[in-house]
C-alpha positions in Angstrom: -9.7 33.8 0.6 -6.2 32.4 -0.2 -6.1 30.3 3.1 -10.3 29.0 2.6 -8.8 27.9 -1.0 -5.3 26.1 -0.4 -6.3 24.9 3.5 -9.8 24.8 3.8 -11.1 23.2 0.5 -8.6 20.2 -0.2 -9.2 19.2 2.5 -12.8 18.9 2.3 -12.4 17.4 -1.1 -10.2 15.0 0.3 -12.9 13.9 2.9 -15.4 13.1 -0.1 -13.0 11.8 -2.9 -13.3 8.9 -4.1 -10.6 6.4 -3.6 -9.3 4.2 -6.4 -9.8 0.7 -6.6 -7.4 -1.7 -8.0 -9.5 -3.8 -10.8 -7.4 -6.8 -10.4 -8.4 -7.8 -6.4 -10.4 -10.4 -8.1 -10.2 -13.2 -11.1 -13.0 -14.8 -13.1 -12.4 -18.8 -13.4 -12.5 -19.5 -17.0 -14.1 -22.9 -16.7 -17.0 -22.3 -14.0 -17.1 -18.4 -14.7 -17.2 -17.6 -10.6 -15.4 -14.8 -9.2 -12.4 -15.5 -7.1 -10.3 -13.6 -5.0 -7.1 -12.6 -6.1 -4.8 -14.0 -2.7 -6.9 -17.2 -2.6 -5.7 -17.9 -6.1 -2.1 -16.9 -5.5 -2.3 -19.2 -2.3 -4.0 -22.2 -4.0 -0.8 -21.2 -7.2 -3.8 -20.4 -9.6 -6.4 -23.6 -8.7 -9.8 -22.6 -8.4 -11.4 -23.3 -5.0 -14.8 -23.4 -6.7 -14.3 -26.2 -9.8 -10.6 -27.3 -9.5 -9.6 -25.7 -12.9 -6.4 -25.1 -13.3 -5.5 -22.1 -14.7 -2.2 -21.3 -16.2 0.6 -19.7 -14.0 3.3 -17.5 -14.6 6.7 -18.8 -14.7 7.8 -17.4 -11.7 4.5 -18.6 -10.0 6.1 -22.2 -11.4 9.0 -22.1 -9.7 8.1 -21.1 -6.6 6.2 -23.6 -6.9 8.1 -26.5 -7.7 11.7 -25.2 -5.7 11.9 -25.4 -1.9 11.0 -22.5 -0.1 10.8 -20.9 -3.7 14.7 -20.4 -3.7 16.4 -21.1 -6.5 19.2 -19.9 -9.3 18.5 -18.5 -13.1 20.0 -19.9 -15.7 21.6 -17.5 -17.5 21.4 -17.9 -21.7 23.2 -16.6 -24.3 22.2 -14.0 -26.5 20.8 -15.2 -29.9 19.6 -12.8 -32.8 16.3 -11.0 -32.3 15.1 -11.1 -35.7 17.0 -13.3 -38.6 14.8 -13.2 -40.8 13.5 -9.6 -40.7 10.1 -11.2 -40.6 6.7 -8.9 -40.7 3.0 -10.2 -40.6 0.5 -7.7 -39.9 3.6 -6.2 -37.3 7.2 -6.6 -37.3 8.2 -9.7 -35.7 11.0 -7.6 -33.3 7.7 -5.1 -32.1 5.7 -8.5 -30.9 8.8 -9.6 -29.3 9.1 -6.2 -27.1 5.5 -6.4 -26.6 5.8 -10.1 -25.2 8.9 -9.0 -23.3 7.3 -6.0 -21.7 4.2 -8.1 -20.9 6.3 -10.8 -19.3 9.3 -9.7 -17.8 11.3 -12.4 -20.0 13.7 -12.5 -22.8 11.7 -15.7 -24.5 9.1 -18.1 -24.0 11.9 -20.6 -21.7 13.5 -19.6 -18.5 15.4 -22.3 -16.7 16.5 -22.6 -12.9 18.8 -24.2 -10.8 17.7 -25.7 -7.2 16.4 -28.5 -4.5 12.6 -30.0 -5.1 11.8 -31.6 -2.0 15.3 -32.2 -1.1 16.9 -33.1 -4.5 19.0 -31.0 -6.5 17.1 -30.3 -10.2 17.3 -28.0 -13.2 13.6 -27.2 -14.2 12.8 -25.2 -17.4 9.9 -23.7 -17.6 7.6 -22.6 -21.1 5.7 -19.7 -20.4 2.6 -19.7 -22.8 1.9 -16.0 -21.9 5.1 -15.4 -24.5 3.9 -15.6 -27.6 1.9 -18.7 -27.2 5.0 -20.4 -25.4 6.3 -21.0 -29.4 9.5 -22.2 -29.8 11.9 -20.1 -31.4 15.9 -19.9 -31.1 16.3 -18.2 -27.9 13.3 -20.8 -26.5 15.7 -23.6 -27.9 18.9 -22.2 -26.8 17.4 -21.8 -23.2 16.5 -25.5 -23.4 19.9 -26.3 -24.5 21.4 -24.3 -21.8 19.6 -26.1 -19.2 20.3 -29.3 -20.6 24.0 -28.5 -20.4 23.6 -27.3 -16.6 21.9 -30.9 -15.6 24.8 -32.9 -17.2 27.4 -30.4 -15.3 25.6 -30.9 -12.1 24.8 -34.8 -12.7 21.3 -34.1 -11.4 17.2 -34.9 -12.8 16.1 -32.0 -15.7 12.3 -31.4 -15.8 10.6 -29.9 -18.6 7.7 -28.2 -17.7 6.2 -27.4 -21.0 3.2 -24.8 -22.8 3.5 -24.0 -26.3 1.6 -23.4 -29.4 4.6 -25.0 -31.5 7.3 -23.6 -33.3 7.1 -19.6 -33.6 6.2 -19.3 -37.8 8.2 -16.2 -37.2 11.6 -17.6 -37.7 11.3 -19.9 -40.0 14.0 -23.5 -40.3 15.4 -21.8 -37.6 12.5 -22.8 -35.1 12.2 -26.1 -36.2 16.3 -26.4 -36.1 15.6 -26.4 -32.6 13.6 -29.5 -32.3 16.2 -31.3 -33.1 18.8 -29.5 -30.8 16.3 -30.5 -28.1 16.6 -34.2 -28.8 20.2 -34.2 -29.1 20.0 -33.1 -25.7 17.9 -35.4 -24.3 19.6 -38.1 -26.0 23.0 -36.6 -23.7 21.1 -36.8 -20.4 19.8 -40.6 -21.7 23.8 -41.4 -22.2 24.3 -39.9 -19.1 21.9 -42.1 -17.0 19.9 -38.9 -15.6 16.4 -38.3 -15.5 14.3 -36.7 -18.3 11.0 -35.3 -16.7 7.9 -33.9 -18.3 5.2 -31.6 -17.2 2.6 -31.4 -19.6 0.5 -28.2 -19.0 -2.6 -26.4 -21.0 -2.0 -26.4 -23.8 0.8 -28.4 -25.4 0.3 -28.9 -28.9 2.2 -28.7 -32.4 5.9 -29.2 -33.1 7.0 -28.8 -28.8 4.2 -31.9 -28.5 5.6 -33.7 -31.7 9.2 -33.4 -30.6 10.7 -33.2 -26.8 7.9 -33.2 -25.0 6.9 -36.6 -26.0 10.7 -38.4 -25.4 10.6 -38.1 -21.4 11.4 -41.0 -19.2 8.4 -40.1 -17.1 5.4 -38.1 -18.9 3.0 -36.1 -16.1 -0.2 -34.0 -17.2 -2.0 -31.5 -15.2 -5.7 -32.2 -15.0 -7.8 -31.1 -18.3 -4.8 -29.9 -20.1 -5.3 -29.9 -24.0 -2.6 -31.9 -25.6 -2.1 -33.0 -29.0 -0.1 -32.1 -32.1 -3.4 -30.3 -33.7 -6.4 -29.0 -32.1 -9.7 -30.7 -32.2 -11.5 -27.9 -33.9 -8.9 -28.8 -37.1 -9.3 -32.6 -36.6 -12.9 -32.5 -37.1 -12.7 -30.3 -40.0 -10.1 -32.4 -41.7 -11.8 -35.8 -40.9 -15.4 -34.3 -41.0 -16.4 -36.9 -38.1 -17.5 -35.8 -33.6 -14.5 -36.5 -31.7 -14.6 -38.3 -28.9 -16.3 -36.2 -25.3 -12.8 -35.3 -24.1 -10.9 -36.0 -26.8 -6.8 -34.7 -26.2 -7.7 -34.0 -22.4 -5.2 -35.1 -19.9 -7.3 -37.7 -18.4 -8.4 -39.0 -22.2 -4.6 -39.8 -23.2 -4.0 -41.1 -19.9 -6.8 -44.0 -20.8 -5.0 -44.8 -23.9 -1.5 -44.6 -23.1 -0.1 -41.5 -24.3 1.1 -39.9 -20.5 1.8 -41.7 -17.5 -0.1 -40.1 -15.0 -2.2 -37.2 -14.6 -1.3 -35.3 -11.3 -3.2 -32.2 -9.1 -1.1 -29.2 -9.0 -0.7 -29.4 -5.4 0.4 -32.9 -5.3 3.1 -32.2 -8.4 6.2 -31.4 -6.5 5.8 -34.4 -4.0 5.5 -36.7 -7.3 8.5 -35.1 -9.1 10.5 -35.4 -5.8 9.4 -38.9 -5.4 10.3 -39.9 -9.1 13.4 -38.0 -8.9 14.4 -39.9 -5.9 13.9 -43.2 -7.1 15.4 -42.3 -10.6 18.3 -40.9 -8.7 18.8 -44.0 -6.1 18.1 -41.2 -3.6 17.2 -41.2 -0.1 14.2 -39.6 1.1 15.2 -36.0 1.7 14.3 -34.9 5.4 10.8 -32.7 5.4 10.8 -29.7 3.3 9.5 -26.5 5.7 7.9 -25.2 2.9 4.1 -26.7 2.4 2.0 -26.7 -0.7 -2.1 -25.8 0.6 -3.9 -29.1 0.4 -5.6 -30.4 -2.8 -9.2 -29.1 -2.5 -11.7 -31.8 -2.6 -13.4 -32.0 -6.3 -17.2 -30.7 -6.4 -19.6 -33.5 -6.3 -21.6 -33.6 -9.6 -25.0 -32.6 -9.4 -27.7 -35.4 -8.9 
């Protein structure tokens, strides 16, 4: 009896059990609702096959990426106080931190990296909007500042790739403070003669749109993103009038002047490198071994 229930019957169970599987094999496309498969997205780095959205990546999906063969160095920061102000909403302002830490893997909403894009040496820092809306606080600002100071030591291009909600309400003067730290920086690479680089991603908006990421040498959206210091939802309240179809859309501000181009994800590293290059009186670096997928063909519109 004891061998029929420790032999005999697992393994029968075993036989008909069902086996677990993992709920995150596939993705639902936020703009044209199909179902994607999970390594078709990591391969096309988060572009839908079907409609050509892009949806938003992780920051170490960025900088794989934008870095050759995905190599490249963290830039370490130093530490900054958690909470200054004690703050508390409806939760303590040091509990959402953990929560956006655990969630992430980061300390704040900025990580920057050291490394070659398509040949070139680069310090690219990176808002991650999964992190507390990408809001800038101090250790956001202080990672910022950071990378700043590695370009100048290094004498090479810094890109901003940015995703924020604004400045995190959380800490008060102390986020905005770091507005203006950012523009001092910028003004130091300016001085310098090296490149200042932005990549505009969904969404950019508030105080991060109204202050650094607007004072680049070279301005670059990703298609669709939603940029502007307010959203439209609040515009149309406060003006009580339709906005324009479109209206803060990559492709809209591109029409009036407010970014200089508005590239595919796949073809963004070959334009940094290109820009950096010519910024940098470089030559053209030899081929890079590491290859992007190629830029799906947009879905013809319906007749």
């Amino acid at each position: 009896m004891n061998w029929i229930n420790s032999v005999v019957r697992p393994k029968i169970q075993n036989v008909f059990k069902k086996r677990d599987t993992p709920d995150n094999l596939w993705r639902k496309c936020g703009s044209c609702g199909e179902m994607v498969f999970h390594r078709d997205l990591v391969a096309a780095f988060n572009v839908c096959p079907n409609c050509d959205h892009h949806i938003k990546l992780a920051t170490d999906e960025r900088l794989k990426l934008l870095f050759d063969r995905g190599e490249y160095e963290t830039i370490s920061v130093p530490a900054v106080p958690s909470d200054p102000l004690k703050f508390r909403d409806q939760k303590k302002y040091i509990d959402r931190l953990k929560d956006a830490r655990s969630k992430t893997g980061k300390e704040d909403a900025v990580t920057g990296a050291f490394g070659r894009l398509d040949g070139s040496e680069v310090v690219v820092a990176v808002q991650d909007f999964a992190f507390m809306g990408g809001s800038l606080g101090m250790g956001a600002g202080e990672a910022i500042v950071k990378s700043i100071e590695v370009a100048l030591d290094k004498k090479c291009a810094f890109i901003m790739v940015a995703a924020s909600g604004g400045a995190r309400m959380q800490e008060g003067i102390l986020s905005l403070m770091q507005m203006s730290r950012v523009t001092v920086g910028v003004q130091r690479l300016r001085d310098a003669g090296l490149p200042f680089l932005v990549v505009l991603t969904d969404p950019t908006t508030g105080g991060v749109m109204a202050s650094y990421a607007m004072l680049g040498d070279v301005h670059i959206a990703e298609p669709k993103a939603l940029l502007g210091f307010s959203g439209p939802r609040v515009i149309e309240q406060t003006i009580r009038e339709k906005l324009p179809e479109g209206f803060q859309r990559a492709e809209y501000l591109l029409e009036h002047g407010m970014v200089d181009m508005v590239v595919h994800r796949h073809k963004l590293k070959e334009t940094l490198g290109r820009l950096v290059r010519l910024m940098m009186h470089q030559p053209k670096a030899p081929q890079s071994d590491y290859q992007l997928p190629a830029a799906p063909t947009p879905p013809q519109a319906a007749e």
